[in-house]
N, C-alpha and C positions, 0 to 999 in steps of 0.2 A: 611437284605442283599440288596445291590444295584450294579448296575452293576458296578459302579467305586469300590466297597467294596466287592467283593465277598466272601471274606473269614470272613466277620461278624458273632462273634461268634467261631469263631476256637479257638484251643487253639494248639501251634505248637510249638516243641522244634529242638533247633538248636544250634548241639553239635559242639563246634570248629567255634562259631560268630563271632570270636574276629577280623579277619580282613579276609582280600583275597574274594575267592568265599561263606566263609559262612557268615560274615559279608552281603556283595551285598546280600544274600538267607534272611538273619534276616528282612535287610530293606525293602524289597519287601516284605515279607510275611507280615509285620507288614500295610506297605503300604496298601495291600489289604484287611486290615481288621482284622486278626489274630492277637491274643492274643500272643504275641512271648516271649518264653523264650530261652534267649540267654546265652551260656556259655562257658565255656573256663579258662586257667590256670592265665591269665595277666589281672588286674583287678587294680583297684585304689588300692588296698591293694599290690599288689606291682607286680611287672615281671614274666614271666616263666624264664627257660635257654635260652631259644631263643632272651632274652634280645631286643626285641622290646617293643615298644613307645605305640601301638594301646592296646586298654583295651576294655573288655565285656561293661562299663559303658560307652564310648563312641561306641560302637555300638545300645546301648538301649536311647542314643541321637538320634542318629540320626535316627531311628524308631521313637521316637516322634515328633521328627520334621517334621517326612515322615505322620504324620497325626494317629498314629499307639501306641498298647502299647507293651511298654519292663516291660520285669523282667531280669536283669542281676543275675544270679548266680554263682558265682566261683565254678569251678568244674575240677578236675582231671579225666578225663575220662577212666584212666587207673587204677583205684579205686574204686574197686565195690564197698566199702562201701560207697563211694561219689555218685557213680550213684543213688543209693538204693534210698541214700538220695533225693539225687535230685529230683527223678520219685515220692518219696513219697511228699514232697513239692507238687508238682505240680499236683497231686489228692486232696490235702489237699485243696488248694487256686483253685481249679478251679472245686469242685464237681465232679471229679471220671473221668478227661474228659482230653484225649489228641487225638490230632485229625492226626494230620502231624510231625513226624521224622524228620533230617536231618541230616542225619552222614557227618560230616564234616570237621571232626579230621584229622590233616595232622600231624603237630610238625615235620614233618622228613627233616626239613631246615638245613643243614651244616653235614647232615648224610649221600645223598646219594654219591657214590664214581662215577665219572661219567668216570674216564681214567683208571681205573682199570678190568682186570674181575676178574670173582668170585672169584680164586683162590690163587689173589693177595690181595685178599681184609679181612680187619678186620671180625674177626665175629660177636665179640660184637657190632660193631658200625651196623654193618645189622643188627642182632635181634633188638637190639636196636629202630632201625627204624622201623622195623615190628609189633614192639609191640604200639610205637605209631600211626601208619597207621592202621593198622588191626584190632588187640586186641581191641583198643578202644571202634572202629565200634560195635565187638559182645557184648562188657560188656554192652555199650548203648542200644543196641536191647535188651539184656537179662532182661533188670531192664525194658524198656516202653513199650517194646510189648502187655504185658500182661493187663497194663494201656489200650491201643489202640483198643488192643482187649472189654476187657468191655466194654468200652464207645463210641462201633462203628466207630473208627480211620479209616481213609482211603487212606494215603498214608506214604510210607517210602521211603526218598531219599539217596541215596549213593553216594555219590562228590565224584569224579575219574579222571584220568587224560586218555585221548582217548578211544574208545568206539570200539576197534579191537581188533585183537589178535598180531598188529605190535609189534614188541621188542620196547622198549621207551628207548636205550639205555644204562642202567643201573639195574643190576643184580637187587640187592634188593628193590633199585624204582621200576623196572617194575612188580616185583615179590607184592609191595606192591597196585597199582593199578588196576591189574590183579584181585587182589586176593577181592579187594573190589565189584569188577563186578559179583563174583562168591558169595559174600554177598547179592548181591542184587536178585540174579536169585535164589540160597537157601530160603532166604524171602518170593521170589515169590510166590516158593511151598506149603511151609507150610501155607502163608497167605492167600493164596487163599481161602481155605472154608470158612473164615471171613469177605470177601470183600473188604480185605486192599491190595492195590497195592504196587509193591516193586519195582521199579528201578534203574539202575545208571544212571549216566547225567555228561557227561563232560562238559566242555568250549571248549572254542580253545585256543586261543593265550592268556592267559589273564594274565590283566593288572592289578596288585596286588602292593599293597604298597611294597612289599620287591622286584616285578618287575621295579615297577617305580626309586625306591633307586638305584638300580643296572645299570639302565640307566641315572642314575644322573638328572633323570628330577621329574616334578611332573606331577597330570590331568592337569592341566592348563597348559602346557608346554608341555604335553607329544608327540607331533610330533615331536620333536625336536631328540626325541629319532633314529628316521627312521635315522638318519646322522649315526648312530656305526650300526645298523641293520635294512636295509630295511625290514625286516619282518615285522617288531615290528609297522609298519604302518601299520597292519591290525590286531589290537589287539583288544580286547572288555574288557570293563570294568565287576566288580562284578557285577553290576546293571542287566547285562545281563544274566548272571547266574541265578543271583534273581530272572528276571521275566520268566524266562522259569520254576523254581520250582515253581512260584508260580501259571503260567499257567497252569499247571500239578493237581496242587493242588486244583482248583478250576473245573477242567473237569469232569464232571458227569461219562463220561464212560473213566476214568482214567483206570481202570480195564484190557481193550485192550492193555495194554502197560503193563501191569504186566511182570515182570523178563525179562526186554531187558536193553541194555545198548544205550543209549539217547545220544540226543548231540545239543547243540546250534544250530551249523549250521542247523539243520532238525527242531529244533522246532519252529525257529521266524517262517519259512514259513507255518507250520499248525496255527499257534498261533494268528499270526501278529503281537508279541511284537517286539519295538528296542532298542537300547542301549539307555545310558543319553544322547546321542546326538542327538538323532532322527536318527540314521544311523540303518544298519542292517550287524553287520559285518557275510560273511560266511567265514571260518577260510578252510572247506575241498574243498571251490570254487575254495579257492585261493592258497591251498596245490597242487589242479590237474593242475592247469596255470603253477603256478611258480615252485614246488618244485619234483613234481613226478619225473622226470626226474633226479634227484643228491640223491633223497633218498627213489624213489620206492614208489606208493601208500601206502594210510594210511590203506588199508587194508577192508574189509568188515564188515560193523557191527554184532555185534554179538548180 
């Protein structure tokens, strides 16, 4: 283990790599030294329904190239007998040994209804979404925990979208990031007499390949986005996501932080991590300037 390596020797899976904030969490983790297995439904073998471009084998590129090793595995997270599989693989190739979690499973892209309320809204397409946000998360804990636990694991991350109890606009979306934060503080409990820490951790603004599409730009371009939505110039990349899990991940008294819900903005300032830019975006600095006023603080963390 070296200070630029801190994670030498880990062995870390991270459910839902395929692009966004778990992808950014893969590359960092692998970066810092962990052994990263990355997973997810789009893979060379061919798309999910989400019919995106990004694949688990180009996430486990780009951990090598970040100096890092991948294992890409295709995996339906909504499949316990895929999970099983998977958790057993990865005792098998790595001697009984998983060290770091990262629920990171979203798939609920073209599901949430964001002009409707609940009452006008589909239900299948909410469970729907619930089942790939939620479910996911427990069938993944249910098959590695037990892994983590034997072989002395020491952290589980929960990828969430804000770290309060504000409404996030939309019944089943809010209903499904809420509910990931109360994954992470149940984890807490139980994994406390183990020594495993359980967390959530959001982003802020962040800058996702299916955000960047939507703004019609790319990273190289992506200022250009600020012309349709001044916000969107105070966004941060996955990178940033990445290194605050992976900050987390390598802190000896992690354990202090066991069952809270986390957030970018609060962790580069304990951490000292920045973005791929060298910049340090805070997303709730720049929420209390510009936006409290048209949409009410972001609320208190929980």
């Amino acid at each position: 283990m070296t200070d630029d390596k801190p994670l030498t020797g880990k062995v870390a899976l991270v459910a839902g790599g395929t692009r966004g904030g778990g992808r950014g969490i893969a590359v960092e983790l692998g970066a810092a030294g962990a052994i990263v297995y990355v997973t997810g439904r789009s893979s060379a073998a061919g798309r999910s329904d989400l019919d995106r471009p990004e694949t688990i084998e180009e996430t486990a590129a780009r951990i090598t190239n970040a100096g890092g090793a991948a294992i890409p595995v295709r995996t339906d997270h909504s499949r316990p007998e895929e999970v099983r599989a998977l958790v057993d693989r990865i005792a098998a190739e790595q001697h009984g040994r998983l060290d770091i979690l990262v629920n990171s499973v979203w798939g609920g892209d073209g599901l949430a209804d964001w002009e409707h309320p609940l009452w006008e809204q589909d239900l299948d397409t909410g469970f729907r979404l619930l089942r790939r946000a939620v479910d996911t998360h427990i069938i993944t804990s249910r098959f590695a925990l037990p892994l983590m636990i034997a072989s002395g694991g020491h952290l589980v991350a929960e990828i969430t979208d804000g770290n309060t109890a504000r409404y996030r606009g939309s019944f089943f979306y809010d209903l499904a990031k809420s509910a990931v934060i109360r994954l992470a503080v149940a984890q807490a409990a139980e994994l406390k007499p183990h020594g495993i820490a359980a967390v959530a951790v959001t982003p802020g603004f962040l800058r996702s390949e299916a955000m960047l599409d939507g703004f019609g730009v790319t990273e190289a371009t992506w200022r250009d986005g600020a012309a349709k939505d001044p916000h969107f110039a105070y966004s941060e990349t996955p990178a940033y996501l990445g290194r605050a899990i992976a900050a987390l991940a390598a802190d000896p008294d992690v354990m202090a932080k066991t069952g809270r819900a986390l957030a970018t903005w609060d962790l580069y300032k304990e951490y000292g991590f920045t973005d791929a830019d060298g910049t340090q975006p805070d997303w709730l600095a720049y929420w209390d300037k510009e936006l409290v006023g048209q949409y009410g603080p972001l609320g208190q963390a929980l």
